[in-house]
C-alpha positions in Angstrom: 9.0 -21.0 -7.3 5.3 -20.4 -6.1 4.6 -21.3 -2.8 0.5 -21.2 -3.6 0.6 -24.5 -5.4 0.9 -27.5 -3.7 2.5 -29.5 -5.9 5.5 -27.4 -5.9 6.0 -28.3 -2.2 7.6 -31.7 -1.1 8.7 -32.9 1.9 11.8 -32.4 2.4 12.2 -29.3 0.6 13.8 -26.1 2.0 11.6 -23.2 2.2 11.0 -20.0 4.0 7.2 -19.4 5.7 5.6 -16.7 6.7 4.2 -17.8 10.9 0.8 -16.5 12.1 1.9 -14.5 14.1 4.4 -13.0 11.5 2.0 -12.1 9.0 1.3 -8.3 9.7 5.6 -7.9 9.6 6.0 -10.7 6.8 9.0 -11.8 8.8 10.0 -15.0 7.2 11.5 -18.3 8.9 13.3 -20.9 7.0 13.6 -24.4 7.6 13.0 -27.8 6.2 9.1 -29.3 5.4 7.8 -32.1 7.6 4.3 -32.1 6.5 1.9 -30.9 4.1 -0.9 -29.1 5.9 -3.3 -27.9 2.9 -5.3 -30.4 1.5 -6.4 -28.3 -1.6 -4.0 -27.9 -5.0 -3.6 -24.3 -4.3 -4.4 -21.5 -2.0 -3.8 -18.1 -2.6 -1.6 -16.9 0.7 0.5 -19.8 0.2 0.5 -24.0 1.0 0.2 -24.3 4.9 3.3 -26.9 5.7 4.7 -27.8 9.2 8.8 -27.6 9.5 10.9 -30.4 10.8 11.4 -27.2 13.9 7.7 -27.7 14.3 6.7 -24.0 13.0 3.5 -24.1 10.9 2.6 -21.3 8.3 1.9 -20.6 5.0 5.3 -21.0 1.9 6.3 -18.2 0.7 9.4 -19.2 -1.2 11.0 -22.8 -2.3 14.9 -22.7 -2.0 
């Protein structure tokens, strides 16, 4: 599932995130959503969330 569309993502959902200062590797770090950061219905380099690890960056994928 896309991870540019907000209302894909809920809380609680598992998903993998690309972090800031991953984004030149694309490293990806999975973990659980805490919050919704992105106030808009979409954006195109993915729906900034915050994990329940307290990493923040952008959903790539929606397990």
């Amino acid at each position: 599932m896309e991870g540019t569309k907000r209302a894909n993502i809920k809380i609680g959902a598992q998903v993998s995130i690309v972090l800031k200062q991953d984004q030149r590797s694309g490293d990806l770090t999975e973990g659980v959503v805490e919050k919704i950061l992105t106030n808009s219905p979409n954006h195109p380099h993915g729906i900034k969330v915050r994990l329940d690890s307290g990493e923040v960056g952008r959903v790539k994928q929606i397990h």
